[in-house]
C-alpha positions in Angstrom: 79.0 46.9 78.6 79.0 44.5 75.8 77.8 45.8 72.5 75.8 42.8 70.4 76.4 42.7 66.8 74.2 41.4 64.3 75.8 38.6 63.3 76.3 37.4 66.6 73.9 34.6 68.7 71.9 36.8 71.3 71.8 34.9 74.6 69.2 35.1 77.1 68.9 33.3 80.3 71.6 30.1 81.0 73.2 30.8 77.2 70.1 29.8 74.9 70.0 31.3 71.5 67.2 33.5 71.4 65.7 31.5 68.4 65.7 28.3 70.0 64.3 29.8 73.6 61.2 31.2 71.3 60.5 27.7 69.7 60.9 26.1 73.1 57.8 28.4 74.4 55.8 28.0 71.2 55.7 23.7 71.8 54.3 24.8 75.8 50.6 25.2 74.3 51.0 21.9 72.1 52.5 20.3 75.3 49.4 21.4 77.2 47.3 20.1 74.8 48.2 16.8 74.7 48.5 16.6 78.3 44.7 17.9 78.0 44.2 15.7 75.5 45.5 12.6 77.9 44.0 13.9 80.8 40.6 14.5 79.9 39.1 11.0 79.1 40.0 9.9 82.6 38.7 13.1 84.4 34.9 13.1 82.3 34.8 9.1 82.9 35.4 10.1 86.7 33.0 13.1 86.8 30.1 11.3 85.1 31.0 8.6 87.3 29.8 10.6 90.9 27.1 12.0 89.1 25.8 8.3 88.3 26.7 7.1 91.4 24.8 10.2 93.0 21.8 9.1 91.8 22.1 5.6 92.0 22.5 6.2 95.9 19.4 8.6 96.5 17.1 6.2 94.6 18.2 3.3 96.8 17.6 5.5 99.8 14.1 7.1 98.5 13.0 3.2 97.3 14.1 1.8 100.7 11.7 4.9 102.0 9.1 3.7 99.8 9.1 0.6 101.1 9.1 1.5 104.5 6.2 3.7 104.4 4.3 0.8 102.4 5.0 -1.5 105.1 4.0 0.5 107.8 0.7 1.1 106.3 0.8 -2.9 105.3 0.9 -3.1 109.3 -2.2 -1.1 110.4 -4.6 -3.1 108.8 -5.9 0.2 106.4 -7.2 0.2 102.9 -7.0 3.1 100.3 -10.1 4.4 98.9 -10.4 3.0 95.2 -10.0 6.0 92.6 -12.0 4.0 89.8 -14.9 3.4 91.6 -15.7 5.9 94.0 -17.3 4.7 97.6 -15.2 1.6 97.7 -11.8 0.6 98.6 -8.9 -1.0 97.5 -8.0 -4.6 98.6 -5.6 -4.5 101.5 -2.9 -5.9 99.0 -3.9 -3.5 96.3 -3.6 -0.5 98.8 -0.5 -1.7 99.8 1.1 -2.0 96.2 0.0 2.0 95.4 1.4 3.1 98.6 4.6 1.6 97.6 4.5 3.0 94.0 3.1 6.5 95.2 5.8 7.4 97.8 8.5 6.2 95.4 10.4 9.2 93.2 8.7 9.9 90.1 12.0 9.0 88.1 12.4 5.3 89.5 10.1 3.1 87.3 8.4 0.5 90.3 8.5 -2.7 87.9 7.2 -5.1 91.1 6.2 -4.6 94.8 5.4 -8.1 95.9 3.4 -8.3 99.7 3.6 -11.7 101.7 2.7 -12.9 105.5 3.7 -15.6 107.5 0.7 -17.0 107.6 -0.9 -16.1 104.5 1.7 -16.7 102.3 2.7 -14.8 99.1 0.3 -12.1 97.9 -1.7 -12.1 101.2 -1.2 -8.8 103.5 -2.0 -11.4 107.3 -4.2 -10.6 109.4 -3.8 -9.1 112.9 -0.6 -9.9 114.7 0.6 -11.1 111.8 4.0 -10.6 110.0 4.0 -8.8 106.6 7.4 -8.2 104.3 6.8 -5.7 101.8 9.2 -5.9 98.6 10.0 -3.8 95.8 12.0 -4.3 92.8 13.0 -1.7 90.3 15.7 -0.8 87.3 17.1 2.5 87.1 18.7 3.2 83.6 21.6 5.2 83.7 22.1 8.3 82.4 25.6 8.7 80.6 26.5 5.7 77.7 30.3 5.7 79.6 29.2 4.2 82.7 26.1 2.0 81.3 28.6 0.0 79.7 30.0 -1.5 82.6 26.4 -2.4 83.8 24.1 -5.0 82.2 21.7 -3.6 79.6 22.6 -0.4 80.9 20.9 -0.3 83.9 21.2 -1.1 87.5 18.6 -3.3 89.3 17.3 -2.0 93.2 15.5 -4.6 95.1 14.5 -3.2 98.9 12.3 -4.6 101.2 10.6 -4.5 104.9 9.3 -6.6 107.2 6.7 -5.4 109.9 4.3 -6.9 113.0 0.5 -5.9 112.2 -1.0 -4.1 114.3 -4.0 -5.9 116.5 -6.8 -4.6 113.9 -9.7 -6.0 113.3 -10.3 -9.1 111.3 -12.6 -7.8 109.1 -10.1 -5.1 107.5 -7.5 -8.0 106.8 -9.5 -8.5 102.8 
């Protein structure tokens, strides 16, 4: 066995000096940093990316529900009852409109449900055997500054609509 002197270079491993195999693993944490420091724009724009994306996708899918649901009451010819004046209805338009805005999530603002037949037109719910399209139109802002800056003013637009056959009701509930 070799005896090291002082003055000699200690070797370790494939003939390193000692000295320079300690600086070598003192730059690993500033190598990991920057790699961090690289990485970790890309991986946040990714994560916040699913998250708006998430939630972009279940407010389509609960506004197309919406809409369905408004529709298929649209088709039955009903009216709500009118919570300002108690006694009295809703018009058949009107009914139509809060069904749409009631079984929408609270978090998606309902800026327009439009109602239209065949026969009647735009803003008329048809009569009986008629066909009524129920549309809804809504923005949903987004919620991290990253991603609402590759979408105008921030925010994404839904529109989602339904189209249905009324029911043979009577012709008196078609007001």
């Amino acid at each position: 066995m070799k005896k090291i002197n002082q003055g000699e270079n200690e070797t370790v491993g494939r003939n390193q000096p000692v000295a320079r195999r300690a600086w070598m693993r003192g730059s690993n944490k500033g190598q990991t940093m920057m790699e961090f420091a690289l990485i970790a724009p890309l991986f946040f724009l990714l994560i916040f990316a699913v998250m708006d994306f998430g939630r972009m996708f279940f407010v389509q899918v609960n506004l197309q529900q919406a809409v369905q649901e408004a529709a298929r009451f649209a088709s039955t010819g009903n009216h709500l009852a009118n919570p300002s004046s108690p006694g009295n209805n809703l018009s058949r338009v009107a009914s139509i409109v809060q069904m749409a805005q009631q079984s929408a999530w609270a978090g998606a603002n309902v800026t327009s449900v439009q109602v239209s037949s065949l026969q009647g037109g735009a803003g008329s719910a048809g009569g009986p055997g008629d066909t009524v399209t129920v549309s809804l139109t809504t923005t949903l802002p987004l919620m991290t500054p990253m991603m609402a800056t590759f979408f105008p003013n921030g925010a994404y637009t839904f529109t989602s609509s339904a189209t249905f056959k009324n029911e043979p009701f009577q012709a008196s509930n078609s007001k």
